[in-house]
C-alpha positions in Angstrom: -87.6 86.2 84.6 -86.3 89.4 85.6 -83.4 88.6 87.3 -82.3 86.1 84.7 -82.3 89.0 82.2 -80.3 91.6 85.1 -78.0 89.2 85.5 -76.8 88.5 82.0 -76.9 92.2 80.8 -74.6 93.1 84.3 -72.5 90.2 83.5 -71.9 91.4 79.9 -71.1 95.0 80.7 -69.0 94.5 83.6 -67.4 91.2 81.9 -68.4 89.4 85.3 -68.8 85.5 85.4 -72.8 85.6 85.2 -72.7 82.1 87.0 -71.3 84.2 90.4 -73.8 86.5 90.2 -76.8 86.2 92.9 -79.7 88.9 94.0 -77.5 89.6 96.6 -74.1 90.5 94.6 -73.3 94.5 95.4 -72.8 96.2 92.5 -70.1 98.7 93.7 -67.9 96.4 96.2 -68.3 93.0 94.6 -69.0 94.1 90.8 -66.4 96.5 90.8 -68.8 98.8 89.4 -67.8 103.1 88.6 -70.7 105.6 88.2 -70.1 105.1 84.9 -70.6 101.5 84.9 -73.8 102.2 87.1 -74.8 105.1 84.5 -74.6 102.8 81.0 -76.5 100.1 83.2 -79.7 101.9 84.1 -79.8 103.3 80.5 -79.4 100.1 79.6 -82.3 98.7 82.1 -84.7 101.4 81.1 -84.3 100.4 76.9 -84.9 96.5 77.9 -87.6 97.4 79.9 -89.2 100.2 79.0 -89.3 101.8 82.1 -87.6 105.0 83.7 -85.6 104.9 86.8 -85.6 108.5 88.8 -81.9 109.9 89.6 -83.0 109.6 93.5 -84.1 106.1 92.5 -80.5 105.5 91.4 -78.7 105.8 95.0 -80.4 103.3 96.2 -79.7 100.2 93.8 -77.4 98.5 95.8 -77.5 94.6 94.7 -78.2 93.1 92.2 -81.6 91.7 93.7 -82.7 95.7 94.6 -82.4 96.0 90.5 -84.3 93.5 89.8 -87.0 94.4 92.7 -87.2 98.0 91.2 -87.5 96.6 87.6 -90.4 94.4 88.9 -92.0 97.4 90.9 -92.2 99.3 87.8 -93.7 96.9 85.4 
């Protein structure tokens, strides 16, 4: 499942208890997550899946659940 794999790669890299971590966790304000955090995740995203998320794309990934909703949108 999508979100199970999102959810453990964002919990690695932001060194977040994966177990608090919903589709409805925000990134920014309850991830504490920089641009560069955001910036090593969607590179990240893109090598697991195989897919390419657009810069205007990027903006718009707000929770966790958005993620896994584009991820599943591009598949």
């Amino acid at each position: 499942m999508t979100f199970d794999t999102v959810k453990e790669m964002i919990a690695s890299q932001l060194r977040a208890d994966a177990s608090t971590i919903t589709e409805d966790t925000r990134l920014v304000e309850d991830l504490k997550a920089d641009s560069a955090n955001i910036m090593v995740m969607i590179m990240d995203l893109e090598d697991q899946f195989g897919i390419t998320v657009e810069d205007d794309q990027i903006m718009k990934l707000k929770t966790v659940g958005d993620v896994v909703r584009y991820i599943d949108s591009m598949k």
